[in-house]
C-alpha positions in Angstrom: 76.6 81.7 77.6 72.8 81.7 76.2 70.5 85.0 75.9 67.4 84.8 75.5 64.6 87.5 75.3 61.1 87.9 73.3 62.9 91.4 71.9 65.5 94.1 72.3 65.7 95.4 75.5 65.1 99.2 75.0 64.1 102.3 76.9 65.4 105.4 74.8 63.7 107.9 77.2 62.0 105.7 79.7 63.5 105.1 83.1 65.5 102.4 84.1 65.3 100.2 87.6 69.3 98.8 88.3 69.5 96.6 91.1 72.7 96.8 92.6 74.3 94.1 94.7 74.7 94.3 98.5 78.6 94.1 99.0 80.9 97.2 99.0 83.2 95.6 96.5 80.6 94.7 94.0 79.5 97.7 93.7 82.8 99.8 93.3 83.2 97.2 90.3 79.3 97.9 88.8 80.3 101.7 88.5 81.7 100.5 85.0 78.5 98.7 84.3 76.4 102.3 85.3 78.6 103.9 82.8 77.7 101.7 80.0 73.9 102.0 81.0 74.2 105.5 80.6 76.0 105.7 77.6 73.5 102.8 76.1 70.9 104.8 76.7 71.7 108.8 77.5 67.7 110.0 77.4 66.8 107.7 79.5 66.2 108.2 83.6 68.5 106.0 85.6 67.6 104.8 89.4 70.0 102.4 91.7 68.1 100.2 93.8 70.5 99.8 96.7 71.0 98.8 100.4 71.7 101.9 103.0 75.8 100.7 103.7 76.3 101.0 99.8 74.7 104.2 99.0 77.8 106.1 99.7 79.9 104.7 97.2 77.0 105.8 94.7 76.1 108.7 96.0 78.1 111.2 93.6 78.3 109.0 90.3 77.2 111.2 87.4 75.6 108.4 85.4 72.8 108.0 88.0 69.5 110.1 88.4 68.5 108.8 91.7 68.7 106.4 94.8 66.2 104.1 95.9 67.0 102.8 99.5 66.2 99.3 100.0 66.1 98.9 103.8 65.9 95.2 104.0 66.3 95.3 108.3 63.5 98.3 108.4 60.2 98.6 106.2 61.3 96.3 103.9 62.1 92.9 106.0 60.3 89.7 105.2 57.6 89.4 102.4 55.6 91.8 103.7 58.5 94.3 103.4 58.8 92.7 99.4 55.4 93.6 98.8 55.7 97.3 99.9 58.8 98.0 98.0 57.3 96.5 94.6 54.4 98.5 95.2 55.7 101.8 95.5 58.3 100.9 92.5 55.2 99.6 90.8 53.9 103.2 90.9 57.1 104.7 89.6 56.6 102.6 86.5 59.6 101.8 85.3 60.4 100.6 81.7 63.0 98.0 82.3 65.1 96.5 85.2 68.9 95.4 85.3 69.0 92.7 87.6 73.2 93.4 88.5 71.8 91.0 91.6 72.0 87.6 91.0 69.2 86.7 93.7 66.2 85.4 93.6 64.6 88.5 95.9 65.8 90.9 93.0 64.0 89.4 90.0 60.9 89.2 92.2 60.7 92.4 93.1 61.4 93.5 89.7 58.2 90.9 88.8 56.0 91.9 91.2 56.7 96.0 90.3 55.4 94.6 86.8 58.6 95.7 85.4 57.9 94.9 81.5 61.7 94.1 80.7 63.3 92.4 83.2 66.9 91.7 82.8 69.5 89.5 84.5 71.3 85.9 84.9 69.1 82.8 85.5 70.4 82.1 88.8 68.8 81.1 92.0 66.2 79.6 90.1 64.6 83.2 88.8 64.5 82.6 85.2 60.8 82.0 84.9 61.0 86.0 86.1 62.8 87.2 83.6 62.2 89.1 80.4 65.6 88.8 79.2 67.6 85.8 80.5 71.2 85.0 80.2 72.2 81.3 81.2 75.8 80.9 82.0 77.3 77.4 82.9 79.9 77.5 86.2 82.5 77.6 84.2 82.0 81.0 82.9 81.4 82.4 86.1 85.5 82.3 86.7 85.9 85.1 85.2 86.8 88.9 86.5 83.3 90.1 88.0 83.3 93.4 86.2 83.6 91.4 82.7 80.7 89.1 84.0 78.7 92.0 84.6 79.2 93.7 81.1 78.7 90.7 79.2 75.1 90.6 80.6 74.7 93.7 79.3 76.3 93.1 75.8 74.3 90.4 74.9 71.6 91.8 75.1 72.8 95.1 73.0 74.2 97.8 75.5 77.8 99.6 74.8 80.2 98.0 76.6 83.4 100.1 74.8 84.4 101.4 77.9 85.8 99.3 81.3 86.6 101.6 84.2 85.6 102.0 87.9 84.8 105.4 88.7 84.0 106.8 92.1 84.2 110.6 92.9 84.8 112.3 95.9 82.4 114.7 97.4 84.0 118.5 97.8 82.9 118.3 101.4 83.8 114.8 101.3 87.8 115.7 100.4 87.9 118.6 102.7 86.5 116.7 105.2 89.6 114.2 104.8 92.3 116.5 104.6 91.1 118.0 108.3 90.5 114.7 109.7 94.9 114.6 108.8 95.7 117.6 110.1 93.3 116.8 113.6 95.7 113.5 113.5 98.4 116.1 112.9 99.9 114.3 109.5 100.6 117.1 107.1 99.2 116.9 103.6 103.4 116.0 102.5 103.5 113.0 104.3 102.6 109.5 102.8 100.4 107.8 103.8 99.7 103.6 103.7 96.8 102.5 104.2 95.9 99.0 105.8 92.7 96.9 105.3 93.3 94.0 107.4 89.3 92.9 107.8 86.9 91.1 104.9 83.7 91.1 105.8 81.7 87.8 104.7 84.7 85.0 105.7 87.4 85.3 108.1 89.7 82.9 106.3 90.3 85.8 103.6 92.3 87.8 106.9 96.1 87.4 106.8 97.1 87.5 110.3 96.9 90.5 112.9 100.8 90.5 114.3 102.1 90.2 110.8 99.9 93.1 109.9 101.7 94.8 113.0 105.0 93.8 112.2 104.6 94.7 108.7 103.3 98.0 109.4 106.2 98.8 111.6 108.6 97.5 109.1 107.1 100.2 106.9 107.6 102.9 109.2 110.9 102.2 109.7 111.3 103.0 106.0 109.4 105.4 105.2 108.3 108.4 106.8 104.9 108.4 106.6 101.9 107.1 108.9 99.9 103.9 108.5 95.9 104.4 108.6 93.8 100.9 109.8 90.4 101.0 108.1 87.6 98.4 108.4 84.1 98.6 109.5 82.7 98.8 113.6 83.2 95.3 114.0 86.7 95.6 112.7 88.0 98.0 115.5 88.6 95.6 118.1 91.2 93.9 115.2 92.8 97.5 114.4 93.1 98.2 118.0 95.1 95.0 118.5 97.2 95.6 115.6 98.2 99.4 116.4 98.8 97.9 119.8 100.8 95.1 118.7 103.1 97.5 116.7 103.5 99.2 119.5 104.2 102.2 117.4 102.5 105.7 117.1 102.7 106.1 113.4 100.0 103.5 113.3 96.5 104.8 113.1 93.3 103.2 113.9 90.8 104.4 112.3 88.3 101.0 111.7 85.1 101.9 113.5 86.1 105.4 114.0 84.7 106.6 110.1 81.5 106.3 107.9 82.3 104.6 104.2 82.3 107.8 102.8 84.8 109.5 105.3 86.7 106.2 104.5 86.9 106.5 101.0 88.3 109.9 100.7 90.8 109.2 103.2 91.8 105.9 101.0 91.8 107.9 98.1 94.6 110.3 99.9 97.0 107.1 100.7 100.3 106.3 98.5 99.6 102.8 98.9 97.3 100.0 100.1 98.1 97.1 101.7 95.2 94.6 101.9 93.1 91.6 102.2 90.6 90.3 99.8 88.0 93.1 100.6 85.8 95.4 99.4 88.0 98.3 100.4 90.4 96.6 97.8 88.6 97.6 95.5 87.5 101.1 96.9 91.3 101.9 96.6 91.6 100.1 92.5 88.7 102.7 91.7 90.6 105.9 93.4 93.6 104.6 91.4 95.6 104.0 94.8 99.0 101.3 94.0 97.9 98.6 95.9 99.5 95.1 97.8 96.6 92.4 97.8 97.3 89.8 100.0 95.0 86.8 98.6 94.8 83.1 100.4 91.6 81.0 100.0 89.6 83.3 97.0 90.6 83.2 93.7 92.4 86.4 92.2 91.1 85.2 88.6 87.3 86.5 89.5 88.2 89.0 92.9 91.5 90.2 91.8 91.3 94.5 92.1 90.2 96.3 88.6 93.6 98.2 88.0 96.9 98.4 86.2 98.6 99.4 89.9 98.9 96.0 92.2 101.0 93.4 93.5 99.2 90.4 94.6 101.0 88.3 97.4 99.9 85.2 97.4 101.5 81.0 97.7 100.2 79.3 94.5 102.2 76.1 96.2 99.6 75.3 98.6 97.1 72.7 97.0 94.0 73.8 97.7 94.8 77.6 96.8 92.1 79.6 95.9 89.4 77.0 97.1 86.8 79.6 97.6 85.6 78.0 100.8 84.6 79.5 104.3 85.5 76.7 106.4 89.6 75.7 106.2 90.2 72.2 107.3 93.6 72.5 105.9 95.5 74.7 108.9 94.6 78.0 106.6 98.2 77.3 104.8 97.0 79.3 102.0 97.6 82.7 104.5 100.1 80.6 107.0 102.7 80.4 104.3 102.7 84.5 103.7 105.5 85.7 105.7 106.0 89.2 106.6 108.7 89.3 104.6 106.7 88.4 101.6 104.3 91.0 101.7 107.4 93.6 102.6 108.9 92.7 99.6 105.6 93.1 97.9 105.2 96.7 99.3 108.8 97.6 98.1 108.0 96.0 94.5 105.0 98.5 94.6 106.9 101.4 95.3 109.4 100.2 92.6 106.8 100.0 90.2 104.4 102.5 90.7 106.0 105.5 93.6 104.5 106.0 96.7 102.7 109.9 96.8 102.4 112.4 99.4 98.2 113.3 100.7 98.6 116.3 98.9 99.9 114.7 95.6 96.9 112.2 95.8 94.4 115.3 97.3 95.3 116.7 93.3 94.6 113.8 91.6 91.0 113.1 93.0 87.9 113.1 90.8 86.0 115.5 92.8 82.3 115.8 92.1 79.8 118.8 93.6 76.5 116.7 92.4 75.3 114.7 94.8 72.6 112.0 93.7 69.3 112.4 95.5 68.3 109.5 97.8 64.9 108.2 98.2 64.9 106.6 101.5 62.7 104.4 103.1 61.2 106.7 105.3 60.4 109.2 101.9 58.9 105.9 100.3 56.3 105.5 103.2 54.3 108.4 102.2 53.7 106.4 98.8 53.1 103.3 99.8 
């Protein structure tokens, strides 16, 4: 890996642009790379430059000042929408940019705000808009992405000593979980699994819907507790036909039915997660929930959850394992080959290993913040533009 830049990159008081990315997953895992901005530079102001569906898993981090919304659908589509958010960034004057966005759009915004330091990788083509470049061959891209993320940082001087997700709940935020329970009428004793059977971006990362269903009624007939679907609106049609496969009313749809923030506190109450490839995954590795990742076509080496608690299920015997690719032309054997049975015995290895505790036991161990960040929407940003 090459870094290359005319001088240090340094702010001390100044204020600092970080671009994060656009997927729920990616960011969970750049909450450890907010943590070592911070401590690299604690006078400094720090603002997130971040797409509305992500804001809420920044929203009460305590190593960020503010949030810029990027409304790429709204004011900010096309290149006349570039041009408006550089100019009103342009008149926040910034110091210095962390490009955590590897696309082209990010370092030209950053450009175009006449960011003087202008960090980030030289993919997509960007370099020539960069202050401080890092090149990194393919290769070194198959690495966790958290790691890949902090060794931008440390090559070009910031503390990288410390390598944890965080992501606090909101006060209102837990209280609001623990009634959404009792409206379902589970009691705070009971445990709870949770199930993410979506991924958004690539269907081929989805284990099947009826083993999801026969797995979660496997569950219930072991343990006492309910099973909670989650997903996004265009995952509720797949939770419905799950809970109605399982034919069983211990299993609780609630895809579609939440906002991500409702979401994550009721993850972070669940004694276990069984799921995808997703960026819930990783919602649940930063609230320190024992999780059961059930991986087929990406590659655990750079996706695999942040945390000491999981059990990945996956066949390794299947040739083209871990090919990355959206389109399967091999009969998806990577996901075929998972048997219920196999990711049962994966749950009870979980529970061997790490216990499986009741919402209330899980409500106690929550990182609760009362901050909330401020957000600048796009609607605040038209009076300045």
């Amino acid at each position: 890996m090459e870094f290359s830049s005319p001088e240090p990159f340094q702010v001390n008081h100044g204020s600092i642009l970080v671009r994060s990315q656009n997927w729920i997953g990616d960011v969970v895992v750049a909450t450890a790379s907010l943590r070592c901005v911070r401590r690299s530079f604690p006078g400094a102001s720090i603002s997130v430059l971040a797409k509305p569906w992500v804001i809420p898993i920044l929203v009460h981090n305590p190593h960020i000042d503010e949030i810029i919304e990027y409304d790429g659908k709204g004011i900010h589509v096309g290149m006349g929408g570039t041009l408006r958010l550089s100019r009103y960034l342009r008149a926040r004057r910034f110091n210095g940019a962390i490009l955590l966005q590897r696309a082209f759009e990010a370092a030209l915004i950053a450009f175009l705000a006449r960011i003087p330091q202008r960090m980030g990788y030289t993919t997509d083509a960007r370099g020539l808009l960069l202050t401080h470049r890092a090149r990194a061959v393919k290769e070194e891209f198959n690495i966790p992405r958290l790691e890949h993320d902090l060794k931008l940082l440390e090559g070009f001087g910031l503390k990288v000593d410390e390598k944890e997700l965080l992501l606090p709940i909101g006060t209102e935020q837990k209280g609001g979980a623990e009634q959404r329970l009792r409206a379902l009428g589970i009691e705070m004793d009971e445990p709870l699994v949770g199930f993410s059977p979506g991924a958004v971006g690539s269907v081929l990362k989805r284990w099947y819907p009826e083993r999801f269903a026969e797995l979660g009624a496997r569950i219930r007939g072991a343990c006492p507790g309910r099973v909670l679907l989650f997903g996004s609106p265009d995952e509720k049609e797949l939770g419905d036909e799950i809970c109605r496969m399982a034919a069983d009313p211990g299993l609780v749809n609630l895809a579609g039915h939440t906002t991500l923030d409702e979401a994550i506190a009721l993850i972070g109450l669940c004694g276990m997660f069984v799921t995808n490839d997703s960026g819930l995954m990783h919602v649940a590795a930063a609230l320190d929930v024992p999780l059961v990742c059930i991986f087929g076509p990406t590659d655990p080496t750079r996706t695999a959850p942040w945390s000491q608690r999981y059990v990945l299920v996956r066949d390794e015997g299947v040739a083209c394992y871990g090919c990355k690719m959206r389109k399967c032309d091999q009969d998806h054997m990577c996901m075929d080959r998972i048997t219920v049975e196999r990711a049962y015995q994966g749950v009870l290895e979980a529970i061997d290993l790490y216990g499986i505790d009741s919402a209330g036991i899980r409500s106690d161990r929550l990182t609760v913040a009362d901050r909330r960040v401020p957000v600048v929407t796009a609607e605040m940003q038209k009076v300045n533009t």
